[in-house]
TORVEXDO-719903 format. One record per residue (C-alpha): x, y, z; residue in three letters; residue number from 1. Coordinates in Angstrom, 3 decimals. Example, Ala and Ser with C-alpha at 12.3 -4.5 7.8 and 13.67 -1.06 7.14 Angstrom:
<recs>
x: 12.300 y: -4.500 z: 7.800 res: ala n: 1
x: 13.670 y: -1.060 z: 7.140 res: ser n: 2
</recs>
This chain:
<recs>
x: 0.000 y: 0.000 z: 0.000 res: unk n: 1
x: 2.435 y: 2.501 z: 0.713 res: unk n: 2
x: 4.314 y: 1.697 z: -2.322 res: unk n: 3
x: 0.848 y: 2.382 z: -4.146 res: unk n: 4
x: 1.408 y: 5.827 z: -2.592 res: unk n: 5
x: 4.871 y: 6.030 z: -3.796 res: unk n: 6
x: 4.216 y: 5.348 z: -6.976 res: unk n: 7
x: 1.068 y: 8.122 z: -7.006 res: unk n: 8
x: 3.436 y: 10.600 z: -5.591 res: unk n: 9
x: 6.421 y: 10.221 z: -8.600 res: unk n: 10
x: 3.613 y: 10.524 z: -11.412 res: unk n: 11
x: 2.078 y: 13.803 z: -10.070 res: unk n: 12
x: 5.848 y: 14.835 z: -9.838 res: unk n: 13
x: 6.651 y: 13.900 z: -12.799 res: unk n: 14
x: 3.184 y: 15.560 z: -14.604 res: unk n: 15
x: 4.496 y: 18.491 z: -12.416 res: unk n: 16
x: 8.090 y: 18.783 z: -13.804 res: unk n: 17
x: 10.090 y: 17.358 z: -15.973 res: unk n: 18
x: 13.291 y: 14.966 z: -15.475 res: unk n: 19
x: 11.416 y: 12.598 z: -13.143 res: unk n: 20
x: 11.232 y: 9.853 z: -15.955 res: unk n: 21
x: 14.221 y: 7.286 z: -14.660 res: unk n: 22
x: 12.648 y: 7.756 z: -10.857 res: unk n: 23
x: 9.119 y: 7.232 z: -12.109 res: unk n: 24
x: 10.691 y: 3.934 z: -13.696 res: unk n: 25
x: 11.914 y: 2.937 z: -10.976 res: unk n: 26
x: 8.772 y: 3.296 z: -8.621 res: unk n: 27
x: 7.103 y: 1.579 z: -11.147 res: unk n: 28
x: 9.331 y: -1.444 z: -11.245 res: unk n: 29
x: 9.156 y: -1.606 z: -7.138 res: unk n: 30
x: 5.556 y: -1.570 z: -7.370 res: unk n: 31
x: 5.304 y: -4.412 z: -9.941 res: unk n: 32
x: 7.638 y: -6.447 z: -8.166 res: unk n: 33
x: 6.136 y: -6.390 z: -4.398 res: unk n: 34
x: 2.412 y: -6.615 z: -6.366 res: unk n: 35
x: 3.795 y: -10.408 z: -8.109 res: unk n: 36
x: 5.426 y: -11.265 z: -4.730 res: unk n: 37
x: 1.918 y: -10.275 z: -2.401 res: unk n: 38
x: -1.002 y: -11.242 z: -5.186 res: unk n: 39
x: -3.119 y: -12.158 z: -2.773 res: unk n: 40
x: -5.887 y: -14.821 z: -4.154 res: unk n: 41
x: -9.006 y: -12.944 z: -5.131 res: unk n: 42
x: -11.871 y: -15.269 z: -2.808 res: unk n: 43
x: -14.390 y: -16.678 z: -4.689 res: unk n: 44
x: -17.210 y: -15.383 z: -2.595 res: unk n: 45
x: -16.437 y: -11.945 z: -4.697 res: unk n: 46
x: -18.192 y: -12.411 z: -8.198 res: unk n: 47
x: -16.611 y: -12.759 z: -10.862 res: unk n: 48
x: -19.060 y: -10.444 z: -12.605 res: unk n: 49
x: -17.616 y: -7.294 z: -10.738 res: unk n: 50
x: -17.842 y: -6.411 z: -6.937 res: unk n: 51
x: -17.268 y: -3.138 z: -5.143 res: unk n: 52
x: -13.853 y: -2.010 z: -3.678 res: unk n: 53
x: -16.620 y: -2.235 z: -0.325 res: unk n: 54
x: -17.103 y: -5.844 z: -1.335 res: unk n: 55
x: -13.285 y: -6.121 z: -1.611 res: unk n: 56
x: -12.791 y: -4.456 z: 1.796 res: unk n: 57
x: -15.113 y: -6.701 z: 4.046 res: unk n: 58
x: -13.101 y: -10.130 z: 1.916 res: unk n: 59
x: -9.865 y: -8.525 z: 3.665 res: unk n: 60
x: -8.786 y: -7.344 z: 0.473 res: unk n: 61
x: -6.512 y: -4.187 z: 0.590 res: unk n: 62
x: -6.980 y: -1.403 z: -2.279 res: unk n: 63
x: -3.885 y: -1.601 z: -3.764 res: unk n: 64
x: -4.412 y: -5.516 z: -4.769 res: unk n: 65
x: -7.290 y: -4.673 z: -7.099 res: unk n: 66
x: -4.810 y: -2.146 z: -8.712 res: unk n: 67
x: -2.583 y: -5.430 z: -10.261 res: unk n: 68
x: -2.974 y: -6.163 z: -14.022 res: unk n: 69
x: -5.391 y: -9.186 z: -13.354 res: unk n: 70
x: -7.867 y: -6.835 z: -12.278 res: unk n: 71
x: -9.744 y: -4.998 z: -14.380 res: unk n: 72
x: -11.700 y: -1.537 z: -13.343 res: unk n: 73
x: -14.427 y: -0.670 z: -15.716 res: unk n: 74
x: -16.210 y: 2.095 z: -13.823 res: unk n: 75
x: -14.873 y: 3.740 z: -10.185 res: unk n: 76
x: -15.100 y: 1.812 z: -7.602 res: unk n: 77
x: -15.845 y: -1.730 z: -9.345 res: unk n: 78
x: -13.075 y: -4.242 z: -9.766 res: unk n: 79
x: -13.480 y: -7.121 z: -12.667 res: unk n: 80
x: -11.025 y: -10.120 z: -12.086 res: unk n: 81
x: -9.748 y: -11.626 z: -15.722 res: unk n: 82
x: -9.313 y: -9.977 z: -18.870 res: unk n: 83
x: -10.919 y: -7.663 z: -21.426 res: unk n: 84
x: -14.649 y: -7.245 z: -21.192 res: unk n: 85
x: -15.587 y: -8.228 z: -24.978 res: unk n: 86
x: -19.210 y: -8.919 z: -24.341 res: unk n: 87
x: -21.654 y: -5.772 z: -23.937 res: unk n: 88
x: -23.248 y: -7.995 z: -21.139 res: unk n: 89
x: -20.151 y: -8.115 z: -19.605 res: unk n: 90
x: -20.120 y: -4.824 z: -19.071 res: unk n: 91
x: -23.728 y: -3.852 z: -17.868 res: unk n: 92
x: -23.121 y: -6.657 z: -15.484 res: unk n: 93
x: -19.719 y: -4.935 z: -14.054 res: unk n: 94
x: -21.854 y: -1.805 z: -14.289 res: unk n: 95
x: -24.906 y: -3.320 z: -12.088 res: unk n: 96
x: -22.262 y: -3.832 z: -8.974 res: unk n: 97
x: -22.681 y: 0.423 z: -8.684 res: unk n: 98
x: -26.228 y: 0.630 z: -10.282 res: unk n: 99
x: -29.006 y: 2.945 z: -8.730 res: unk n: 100
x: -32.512 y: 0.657 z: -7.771 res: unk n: 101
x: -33.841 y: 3.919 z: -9.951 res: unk n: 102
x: -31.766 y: 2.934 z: -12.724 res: unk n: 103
x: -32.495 y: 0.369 z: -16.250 res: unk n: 104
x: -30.413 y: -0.525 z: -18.917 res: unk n: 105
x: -31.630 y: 1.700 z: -21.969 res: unk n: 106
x: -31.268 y: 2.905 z: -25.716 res: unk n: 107
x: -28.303 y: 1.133 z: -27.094 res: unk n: 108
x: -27.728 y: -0.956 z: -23.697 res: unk n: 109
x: -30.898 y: -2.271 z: -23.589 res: unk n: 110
x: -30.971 y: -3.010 z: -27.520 res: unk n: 111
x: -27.832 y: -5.124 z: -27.025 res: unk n: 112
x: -29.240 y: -7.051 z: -24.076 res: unk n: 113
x: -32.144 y: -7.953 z: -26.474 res: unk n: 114
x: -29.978 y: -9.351 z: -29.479 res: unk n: 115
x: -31.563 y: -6.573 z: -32.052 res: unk n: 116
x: -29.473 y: -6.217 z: -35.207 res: unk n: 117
x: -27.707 y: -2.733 z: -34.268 res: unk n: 118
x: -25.368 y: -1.436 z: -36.794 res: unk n: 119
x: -21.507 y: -1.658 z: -36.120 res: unk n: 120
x: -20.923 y: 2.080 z: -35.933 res: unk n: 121
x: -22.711 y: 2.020 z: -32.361 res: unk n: 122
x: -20.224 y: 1.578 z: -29.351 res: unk n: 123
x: -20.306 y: -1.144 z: -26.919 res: unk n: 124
x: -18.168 y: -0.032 z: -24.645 res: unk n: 125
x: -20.786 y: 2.690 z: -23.398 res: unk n: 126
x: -23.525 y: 1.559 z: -20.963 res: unk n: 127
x: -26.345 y: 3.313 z: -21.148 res: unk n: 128
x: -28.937 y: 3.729 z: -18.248 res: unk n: 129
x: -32.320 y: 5.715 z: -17.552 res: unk n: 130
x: -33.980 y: 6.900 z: -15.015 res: unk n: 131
x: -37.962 y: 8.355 z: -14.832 res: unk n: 132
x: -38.385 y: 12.051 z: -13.734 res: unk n: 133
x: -37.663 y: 13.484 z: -11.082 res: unk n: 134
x: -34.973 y: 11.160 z: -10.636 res: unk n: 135
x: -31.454 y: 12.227 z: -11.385 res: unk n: 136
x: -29.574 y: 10.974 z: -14.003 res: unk n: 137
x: -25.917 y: 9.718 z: -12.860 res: unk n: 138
x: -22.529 y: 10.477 z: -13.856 res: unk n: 139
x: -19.528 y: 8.352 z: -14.501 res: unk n: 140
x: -17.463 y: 7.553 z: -16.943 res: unk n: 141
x: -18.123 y: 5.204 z: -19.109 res: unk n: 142
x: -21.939 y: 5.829 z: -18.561 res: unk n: 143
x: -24.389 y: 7.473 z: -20.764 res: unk n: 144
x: -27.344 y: 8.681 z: -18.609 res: unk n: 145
x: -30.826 y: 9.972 z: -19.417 res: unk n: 146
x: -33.863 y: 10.981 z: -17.758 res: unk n: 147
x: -37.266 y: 10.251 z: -19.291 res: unk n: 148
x: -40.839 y: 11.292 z: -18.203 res: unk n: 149
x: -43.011 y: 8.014 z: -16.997 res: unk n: 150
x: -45.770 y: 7.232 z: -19.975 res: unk n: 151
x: -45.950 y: 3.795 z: -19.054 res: unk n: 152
x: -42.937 y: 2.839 z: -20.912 res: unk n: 153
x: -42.717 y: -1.305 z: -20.360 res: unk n: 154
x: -39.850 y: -2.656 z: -18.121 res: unk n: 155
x: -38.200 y: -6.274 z: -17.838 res: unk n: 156
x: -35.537 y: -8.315 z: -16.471 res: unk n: 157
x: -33.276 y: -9.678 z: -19.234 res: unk n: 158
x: -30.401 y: -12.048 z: -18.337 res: unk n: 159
x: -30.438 y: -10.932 z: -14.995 res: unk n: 160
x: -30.125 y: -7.239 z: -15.777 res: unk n: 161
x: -33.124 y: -4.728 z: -15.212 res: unk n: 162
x: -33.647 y: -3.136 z: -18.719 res: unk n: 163
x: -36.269 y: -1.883 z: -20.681 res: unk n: 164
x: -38.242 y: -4.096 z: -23.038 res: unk n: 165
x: -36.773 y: -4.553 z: -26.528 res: unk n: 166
x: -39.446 y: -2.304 z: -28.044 res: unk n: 167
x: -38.968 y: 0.339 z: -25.774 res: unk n: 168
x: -34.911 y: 0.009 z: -26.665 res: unk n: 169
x: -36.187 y: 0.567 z: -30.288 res: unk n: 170
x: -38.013 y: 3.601 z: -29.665 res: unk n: 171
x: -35.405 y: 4.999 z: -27.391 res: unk n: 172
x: -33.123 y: 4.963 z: -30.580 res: unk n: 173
x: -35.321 y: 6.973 z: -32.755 res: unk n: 174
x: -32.955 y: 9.657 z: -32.795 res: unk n: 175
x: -30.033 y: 7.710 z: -33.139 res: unk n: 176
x: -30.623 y: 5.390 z: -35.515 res: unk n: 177
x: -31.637 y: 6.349 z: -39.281 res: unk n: 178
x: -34.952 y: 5.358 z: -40.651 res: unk n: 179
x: -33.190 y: 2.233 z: -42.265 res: unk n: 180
x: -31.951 y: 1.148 z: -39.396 res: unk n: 181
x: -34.994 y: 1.417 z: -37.499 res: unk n: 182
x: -36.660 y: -1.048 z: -39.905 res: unk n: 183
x: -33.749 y: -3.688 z: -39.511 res: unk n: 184
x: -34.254 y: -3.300 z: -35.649 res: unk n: 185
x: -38.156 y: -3.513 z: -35.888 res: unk n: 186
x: -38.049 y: -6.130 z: -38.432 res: unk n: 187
x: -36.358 y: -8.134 z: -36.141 res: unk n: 188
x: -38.702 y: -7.342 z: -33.344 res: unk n: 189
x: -41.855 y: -8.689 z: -35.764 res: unk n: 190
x: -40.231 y: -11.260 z: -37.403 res: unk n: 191
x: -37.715 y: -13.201 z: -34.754 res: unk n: 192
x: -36.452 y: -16.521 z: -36.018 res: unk n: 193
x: -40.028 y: -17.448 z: -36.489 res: unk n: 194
x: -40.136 y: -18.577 z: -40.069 res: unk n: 195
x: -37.581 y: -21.073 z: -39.739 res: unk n: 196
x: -37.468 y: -22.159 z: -35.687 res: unk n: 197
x: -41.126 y: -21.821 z: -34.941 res: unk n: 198
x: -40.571 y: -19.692 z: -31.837 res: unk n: 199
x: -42.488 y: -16.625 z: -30.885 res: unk n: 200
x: -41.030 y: -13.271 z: -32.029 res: unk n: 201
x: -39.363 y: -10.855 z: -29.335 res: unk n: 202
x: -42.861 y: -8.562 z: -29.832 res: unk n: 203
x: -45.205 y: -7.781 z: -32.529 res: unk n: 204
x: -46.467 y: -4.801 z: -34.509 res: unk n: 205
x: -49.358 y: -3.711 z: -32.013 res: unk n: 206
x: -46.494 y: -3.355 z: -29.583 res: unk n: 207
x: -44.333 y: -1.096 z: -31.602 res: unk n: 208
x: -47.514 y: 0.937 z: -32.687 res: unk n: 209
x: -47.875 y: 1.361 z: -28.849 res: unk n: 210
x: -44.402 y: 2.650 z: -28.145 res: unk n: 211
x: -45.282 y: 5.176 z: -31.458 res: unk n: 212
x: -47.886 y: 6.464 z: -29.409 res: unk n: 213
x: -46.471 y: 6.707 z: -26.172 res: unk n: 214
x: -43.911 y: 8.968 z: -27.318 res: unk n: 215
x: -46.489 y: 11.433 z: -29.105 res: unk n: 216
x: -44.402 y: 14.420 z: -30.834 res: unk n: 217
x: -41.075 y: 13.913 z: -28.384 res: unk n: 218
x: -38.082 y: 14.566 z: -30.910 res: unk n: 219
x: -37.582 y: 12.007 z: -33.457 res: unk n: 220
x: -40.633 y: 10.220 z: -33.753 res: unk n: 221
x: -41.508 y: 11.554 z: -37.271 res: unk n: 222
x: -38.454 y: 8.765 z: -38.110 res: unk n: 223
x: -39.887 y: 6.194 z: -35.833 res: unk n: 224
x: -43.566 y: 6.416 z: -37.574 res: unk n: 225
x: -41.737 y: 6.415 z: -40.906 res: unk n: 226
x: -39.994 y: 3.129 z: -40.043 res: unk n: 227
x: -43.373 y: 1.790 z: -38.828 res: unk n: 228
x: -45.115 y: 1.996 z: -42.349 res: unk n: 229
x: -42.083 y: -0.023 z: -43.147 res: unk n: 230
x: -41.826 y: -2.799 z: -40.851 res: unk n: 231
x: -42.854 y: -6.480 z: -42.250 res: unk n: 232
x: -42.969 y: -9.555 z: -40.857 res: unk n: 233
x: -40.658 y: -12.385 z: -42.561 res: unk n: 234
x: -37.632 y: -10.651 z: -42.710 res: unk n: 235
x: -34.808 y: -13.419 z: -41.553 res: unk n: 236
x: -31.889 y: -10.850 z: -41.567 res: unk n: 237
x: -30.491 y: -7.178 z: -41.614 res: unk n: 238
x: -29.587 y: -7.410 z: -44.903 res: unk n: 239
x: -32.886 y: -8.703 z: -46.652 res: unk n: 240
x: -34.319 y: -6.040 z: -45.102 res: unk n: 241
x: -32.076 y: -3.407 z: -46.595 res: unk n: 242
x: -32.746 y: -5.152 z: -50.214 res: unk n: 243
x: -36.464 y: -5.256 z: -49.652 res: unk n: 244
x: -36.321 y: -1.311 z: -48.653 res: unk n: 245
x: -33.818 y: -0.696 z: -51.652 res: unk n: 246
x: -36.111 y: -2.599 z: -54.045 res: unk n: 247
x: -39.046 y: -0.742 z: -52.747 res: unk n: 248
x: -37.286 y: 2.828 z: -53.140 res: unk n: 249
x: -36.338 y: 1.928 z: -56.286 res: unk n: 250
x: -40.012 y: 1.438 z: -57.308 res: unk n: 251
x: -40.515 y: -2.487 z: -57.751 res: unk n: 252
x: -43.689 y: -4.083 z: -56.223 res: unk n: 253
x: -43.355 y: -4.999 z: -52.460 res: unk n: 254
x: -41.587 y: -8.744 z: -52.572 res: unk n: 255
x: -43.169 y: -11.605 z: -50.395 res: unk n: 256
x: -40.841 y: -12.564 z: -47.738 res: unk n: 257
x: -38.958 y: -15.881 z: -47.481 res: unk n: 258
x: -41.670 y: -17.767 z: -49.108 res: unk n: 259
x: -41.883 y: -21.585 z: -48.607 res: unk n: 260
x: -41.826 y: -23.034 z: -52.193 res: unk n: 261
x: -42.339 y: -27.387 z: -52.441 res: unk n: 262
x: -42.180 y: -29.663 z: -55.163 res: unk n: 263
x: -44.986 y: -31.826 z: -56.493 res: unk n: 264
x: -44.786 y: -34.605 z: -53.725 res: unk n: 265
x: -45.285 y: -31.350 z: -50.845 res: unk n: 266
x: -41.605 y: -31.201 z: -50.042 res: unk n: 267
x: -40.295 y: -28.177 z: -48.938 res: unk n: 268
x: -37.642 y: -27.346 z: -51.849 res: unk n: 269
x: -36.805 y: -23.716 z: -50.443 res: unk n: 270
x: -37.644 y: -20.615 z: -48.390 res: unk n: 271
x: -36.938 y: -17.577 z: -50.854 res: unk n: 272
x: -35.515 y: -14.770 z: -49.314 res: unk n: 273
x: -37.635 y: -12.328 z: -51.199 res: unk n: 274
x: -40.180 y: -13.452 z: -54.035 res: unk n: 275
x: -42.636 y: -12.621 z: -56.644 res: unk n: 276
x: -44.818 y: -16.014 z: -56.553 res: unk n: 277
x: -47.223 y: -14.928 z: -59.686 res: unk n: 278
x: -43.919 y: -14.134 z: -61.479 res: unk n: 279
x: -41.697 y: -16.889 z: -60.175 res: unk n: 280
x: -39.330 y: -14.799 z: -59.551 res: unk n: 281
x: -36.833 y: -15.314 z: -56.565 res: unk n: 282
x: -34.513 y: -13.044 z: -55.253 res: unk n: 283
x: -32.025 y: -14.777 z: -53.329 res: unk n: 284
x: -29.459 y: -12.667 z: -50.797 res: unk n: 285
x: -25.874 y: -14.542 z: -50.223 res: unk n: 286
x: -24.100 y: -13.290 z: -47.383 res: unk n: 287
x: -20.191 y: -13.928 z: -46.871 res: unk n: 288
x: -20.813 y: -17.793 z: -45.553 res: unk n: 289
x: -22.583 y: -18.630 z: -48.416 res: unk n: 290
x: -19.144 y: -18.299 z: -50.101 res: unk n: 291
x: -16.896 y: -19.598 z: -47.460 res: unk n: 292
x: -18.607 y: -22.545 z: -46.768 res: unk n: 293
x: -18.743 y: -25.158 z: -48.787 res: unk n: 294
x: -22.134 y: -27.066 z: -47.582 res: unk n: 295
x: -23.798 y: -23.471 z: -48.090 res: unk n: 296
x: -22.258 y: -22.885 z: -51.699 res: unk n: 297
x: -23.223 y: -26.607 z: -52.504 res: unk n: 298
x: -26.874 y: -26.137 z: -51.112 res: unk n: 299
x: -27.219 y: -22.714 z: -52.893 res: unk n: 300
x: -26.104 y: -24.652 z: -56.354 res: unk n: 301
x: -28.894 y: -26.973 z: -55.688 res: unk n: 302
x: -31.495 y: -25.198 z: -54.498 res: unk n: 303
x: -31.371 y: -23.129 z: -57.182 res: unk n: 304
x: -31.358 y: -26.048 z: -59.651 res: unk n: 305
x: -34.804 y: -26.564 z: -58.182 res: unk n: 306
x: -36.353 y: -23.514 z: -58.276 res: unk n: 307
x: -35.341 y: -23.443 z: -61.960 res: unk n: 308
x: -36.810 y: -26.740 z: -62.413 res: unk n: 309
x: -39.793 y: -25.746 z: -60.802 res: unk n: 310
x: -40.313 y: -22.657 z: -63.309 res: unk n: 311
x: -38.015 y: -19.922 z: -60.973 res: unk n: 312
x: -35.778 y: -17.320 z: -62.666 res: unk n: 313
x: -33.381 y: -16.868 z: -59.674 res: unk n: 314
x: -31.788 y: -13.629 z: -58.779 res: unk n: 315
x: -28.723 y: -14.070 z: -56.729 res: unk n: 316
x: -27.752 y: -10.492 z: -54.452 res: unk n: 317
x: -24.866 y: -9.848 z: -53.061 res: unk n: 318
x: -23.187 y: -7.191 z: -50.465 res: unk n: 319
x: -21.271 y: -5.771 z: -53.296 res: unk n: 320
x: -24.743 y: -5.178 z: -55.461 res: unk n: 321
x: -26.193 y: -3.932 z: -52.355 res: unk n: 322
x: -23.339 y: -1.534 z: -51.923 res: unk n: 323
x: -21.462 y: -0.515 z: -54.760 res: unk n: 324
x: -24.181 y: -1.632 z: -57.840 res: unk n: 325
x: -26.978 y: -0.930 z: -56.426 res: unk n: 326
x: -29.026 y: 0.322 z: -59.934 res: unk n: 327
x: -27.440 y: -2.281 z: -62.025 res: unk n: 328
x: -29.150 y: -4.556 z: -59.212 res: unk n: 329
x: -32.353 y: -3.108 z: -59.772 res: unk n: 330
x: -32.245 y: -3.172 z: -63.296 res: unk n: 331
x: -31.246 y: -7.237 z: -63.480 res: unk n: 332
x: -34.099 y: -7.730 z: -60.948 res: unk n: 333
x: -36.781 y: -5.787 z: -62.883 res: unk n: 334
x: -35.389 y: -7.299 z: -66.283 res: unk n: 335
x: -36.060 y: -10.336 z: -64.906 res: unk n: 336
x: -39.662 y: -9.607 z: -63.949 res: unk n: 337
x: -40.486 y: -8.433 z: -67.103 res: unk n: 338
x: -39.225 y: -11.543 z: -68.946 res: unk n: 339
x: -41.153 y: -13.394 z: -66.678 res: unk n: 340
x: -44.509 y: -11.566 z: -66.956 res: unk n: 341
x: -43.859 y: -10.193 z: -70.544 res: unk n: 342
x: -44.518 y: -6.596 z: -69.284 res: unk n: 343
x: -43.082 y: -5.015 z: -65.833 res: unk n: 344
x: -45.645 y: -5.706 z: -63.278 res: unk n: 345
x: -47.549 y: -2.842 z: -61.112 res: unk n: 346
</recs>
């Protein structure tokens, strides 16, 4: 501990004036070397999650030890034992150890608890919490606070953490996210792994209409109620969505959504991603796996050799077209419903 002081005292010296560097060094090196000879066993009674410096204090564990490079300090006054926290989860739960009873997980927080289909660009490494008027918001770093007025916003507890419900995670991004992205996230919501696993989506679209009204004319809700006259259910990723909005901006008819198409015997041949049934035309998205692996790319060959059998014309999308050839996309897609209708449809 008093080495801890030591080495407190050279760096404010050496912020203070220069020359300091070799004795800073050195204070560093004692303090590394008495911390390796006294690591002291963090008890397993502490979680592993994140506990106090408190917590730490009352196991007989002095300051200093939670200061040693197998200790990790996400916000003041919590101490993480292991490494990096990679997981957003991870995080909230380190976060919970100083977390207000007033306070829930929110906005991007909240939206990572629930699994929605965020885009990249948002950072995990903030937490963000609200709290309902008149409530203060907290400060820390590492924390992004709000505080929102009670309209009977729905709460929950998701994997252990006290959040708000996905929905209400989607509306609290309305300003954040653009209307694109909105439709990805509330696609999702709808939709769910539903057409494929059978299970129950996350919430419906009488629930988002209800968060749409909750929110009345609050800033950014003109985006949120354009995203809602977007939203479809049958939507099995981000980027099917994006082509279905793409297609739809680009003035082609509104595609069904992975359709189930079966042979003559009832056999389920494929689910299209997007389709024009009274055209037979299938539009048919390949992400990145469908080229790396080789049981995809083989199952993609032959699925397609079925829907052509079967009377298809097959339109195969990638991220590129999506991207970077975007309008010679459109073009092959309506080409293809106009050979396969003789005229473009309405």
């Amino acid at each position: 501990m008093v080495v801890r002081d030591m080495r407190d005292g050279f760096r404010e010296q050496h912020c203070a004036r220069g020359g300091c560097g070799k004795i800073r060094t050195l204070a560093l090196q004692i303090h590394e070397d008495v911390g390796m000879r006294n690591r002291q066993p963090i008890p397993r009674s502490l979680p592993r999650s994140g506990f106090s410096y408190q917590q730490a204090r009352a196991a007989g564990i002095g300051k200093g030890r939670l200061y040693l490079d197998d200790v990790r300090r996400p916000f003041r006054g919590v101490a993480v034992v292991g490494g990096e926290l990679s997981d957003h989860r991870d995080v909230c739960l380190a976060y919970r150890v100083r977390m207000r009873p007033t306070e829930y997980f929110s906005h991007e927080s909240a939206a990572l608890l629930h699994g929605l289909p965020l885009p990249q660009r948002v950072d995990a490494r903030t937490v963000h919490t609200s709290v309902f008027a008149p409530a203060r918001a907290p400060k820390a770093a590492g924390l992004c606070s709000h505080e929102l007025d009670d309209v009977g916003q729905t709460t929950t507890e998701h994997l252990g953490l006290r959040s708000f419900s996905s929905e209400e995670s989607w509306g609290q991004l309305r300003s954040t996210l653009s209307v694109t992205d909105l439709v990805v996230v509330g696609d999702y919501l709808v939709t769910g792994t539903e057409p494929y696993s059978g299970e129950p989506p996350p919430s419906s679209l009488q629930s988002l209409e209800a968060v749409v009204g909750r929110l009345g004319r609050r800033r950014g809700v003109r985006n949120l109620r354009e995203a809602l006259t977007l939203v479809r259910y049958g939507s099995l990723s981000p980027q099917e969505t994006r082509l279905r909005l793409a297609m739809l901006a680009a003035g082609l008819p509104e595609p069904a959504l992975n359709l189930p198409v079966h042979d003559a015997r009832g056999k389920l041949v494929a689910m299209i991603d997007l389709a024009y049934p009274e055209a037979l035309v299938a539009i048919e998205y390949l992400g990145d796996h469908h080229r790396t692996d080789r049981k995809t790319y083989d199952d993609d060959i032959r699925r397609r050799e079925m829907l052509t059998e079967a009377g298809w014309s097959v339109v195969f999308v990638t991220s590129a077209d999506l991207s970077t050839r975007r309008d010679a996309l459109m073009r092959r897609i309506r080409s293809a419903l106009t050979s396969s209708t003789g005229s473009f449809p309405k």
